[in-house]
KEKE-3310 file (N, C-alpha, C; in steps of 0.2 Angstrom, whole numbers, plus 5000, padded with zeros to 4 digits):
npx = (5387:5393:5391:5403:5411:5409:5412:5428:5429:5420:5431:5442:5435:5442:5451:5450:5451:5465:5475:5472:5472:5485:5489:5485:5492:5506:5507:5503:5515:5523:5521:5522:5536:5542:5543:5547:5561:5567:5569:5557:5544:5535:5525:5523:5513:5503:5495:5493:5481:5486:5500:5515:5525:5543:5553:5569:5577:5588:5601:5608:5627:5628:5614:5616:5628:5621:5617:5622:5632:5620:5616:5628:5627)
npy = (5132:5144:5161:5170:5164:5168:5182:5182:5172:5180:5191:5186:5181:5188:5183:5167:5166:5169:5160:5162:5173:5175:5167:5172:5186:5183:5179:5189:5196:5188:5192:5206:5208:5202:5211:5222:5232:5234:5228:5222:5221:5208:5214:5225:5225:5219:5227:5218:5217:5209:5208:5213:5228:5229:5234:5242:5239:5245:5238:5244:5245:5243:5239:5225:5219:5222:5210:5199:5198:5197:5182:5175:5173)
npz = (5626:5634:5640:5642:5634:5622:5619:5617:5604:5595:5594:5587:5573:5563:5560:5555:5543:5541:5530:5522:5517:5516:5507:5498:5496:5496:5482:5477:5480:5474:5461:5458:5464:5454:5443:5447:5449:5465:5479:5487:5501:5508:5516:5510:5499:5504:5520:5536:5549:5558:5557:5562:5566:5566:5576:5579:5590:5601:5612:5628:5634:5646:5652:5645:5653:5666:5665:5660:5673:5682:5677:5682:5693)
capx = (5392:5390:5389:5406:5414:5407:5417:5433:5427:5417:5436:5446:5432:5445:5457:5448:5452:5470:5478:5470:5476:5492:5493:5485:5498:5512:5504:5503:5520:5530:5519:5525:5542:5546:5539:5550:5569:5565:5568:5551:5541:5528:5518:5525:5510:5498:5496:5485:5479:5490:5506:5518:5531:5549:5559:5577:5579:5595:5603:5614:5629:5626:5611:5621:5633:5617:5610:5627:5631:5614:5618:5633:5625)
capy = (5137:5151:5168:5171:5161:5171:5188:5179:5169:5185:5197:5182:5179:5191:5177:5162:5166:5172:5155:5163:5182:5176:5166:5179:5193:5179:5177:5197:5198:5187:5194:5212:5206:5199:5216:5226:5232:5236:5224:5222:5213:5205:5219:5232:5223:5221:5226:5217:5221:5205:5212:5218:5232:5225:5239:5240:5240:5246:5237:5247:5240:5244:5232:5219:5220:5218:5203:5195:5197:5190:5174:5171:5172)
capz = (5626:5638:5635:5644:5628:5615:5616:5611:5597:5589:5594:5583:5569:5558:5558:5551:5534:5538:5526:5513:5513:5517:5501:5492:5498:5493:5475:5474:5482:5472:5455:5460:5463:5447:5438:5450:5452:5469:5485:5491:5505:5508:5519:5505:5497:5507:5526:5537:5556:5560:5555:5570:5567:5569:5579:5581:5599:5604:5620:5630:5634:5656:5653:5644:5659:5672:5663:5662:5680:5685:5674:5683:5701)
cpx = (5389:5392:5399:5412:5414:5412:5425:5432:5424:5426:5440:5442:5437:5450:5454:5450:5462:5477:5478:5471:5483:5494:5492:5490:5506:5512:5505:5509:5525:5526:5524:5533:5546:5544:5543:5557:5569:5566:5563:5550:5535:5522:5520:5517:5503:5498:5490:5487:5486:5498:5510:5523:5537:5553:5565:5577:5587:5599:5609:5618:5627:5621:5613:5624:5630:5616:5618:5629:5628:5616:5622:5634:5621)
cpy = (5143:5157:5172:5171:5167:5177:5187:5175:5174:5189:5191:5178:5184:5184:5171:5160:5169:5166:5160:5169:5180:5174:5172:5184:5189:5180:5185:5199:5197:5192:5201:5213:5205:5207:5223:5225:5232:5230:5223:5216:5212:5210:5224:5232:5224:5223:5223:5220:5217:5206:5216:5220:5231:5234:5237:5242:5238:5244:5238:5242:5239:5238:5226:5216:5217:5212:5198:5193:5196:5183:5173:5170:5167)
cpz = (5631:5637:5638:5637:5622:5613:5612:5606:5592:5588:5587:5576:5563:5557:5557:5545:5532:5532:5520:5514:5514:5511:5497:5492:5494:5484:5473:5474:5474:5461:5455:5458:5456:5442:5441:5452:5458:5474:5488:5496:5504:5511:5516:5503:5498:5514:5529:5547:5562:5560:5560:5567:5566:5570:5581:5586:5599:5611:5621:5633:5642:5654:5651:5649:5666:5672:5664:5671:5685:5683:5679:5690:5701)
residu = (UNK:UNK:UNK:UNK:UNK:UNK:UNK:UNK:UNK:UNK:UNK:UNK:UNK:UNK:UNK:UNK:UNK:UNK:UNK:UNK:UNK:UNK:UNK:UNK:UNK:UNK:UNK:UNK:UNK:UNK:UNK:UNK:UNK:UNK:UNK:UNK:UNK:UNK:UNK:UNK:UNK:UNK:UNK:UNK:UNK:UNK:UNK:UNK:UNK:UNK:UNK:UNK:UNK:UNK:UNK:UNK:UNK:UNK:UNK:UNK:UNK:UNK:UNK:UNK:UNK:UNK:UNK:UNK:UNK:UNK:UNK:UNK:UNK)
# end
């Protein structure tokens, strides 16, 4: 191995074990769930570093219109 290797295998040593928080998180989830009126999710639960955001991105319609009008050139 050379030494070039190593920085990504230490930056990704958090994710080794991601199977197992994820069941765990499931296991807490659906416990929760059943003990609660509440719609809940899974990163209600726990959150972890892995975990992305989800934003409603809004697309105007002017770019709908550009993107069509490429397609059809």
């Amino acid at each position: 191995m050379e030494w070039y290797e190593i920085q990504p295998l230490v930056e990704g040593m958090h994710l080794k074990n991601k199977d197992n928080w994820e069941q765990a998180r499931i296991i807490a989830f659906l416990i929760a769930q059943t003990n609660s009126r509440k719609q809940l999710k899974p990163s209600d639960i726990m959150k972890f570093s892995w975990d992305k955001e989800e934003s409603d991105e809004v697309i105007s319609q002017e770019y709908k219109d550009t993107i069509i009008s490429e397609m059809r050139e």
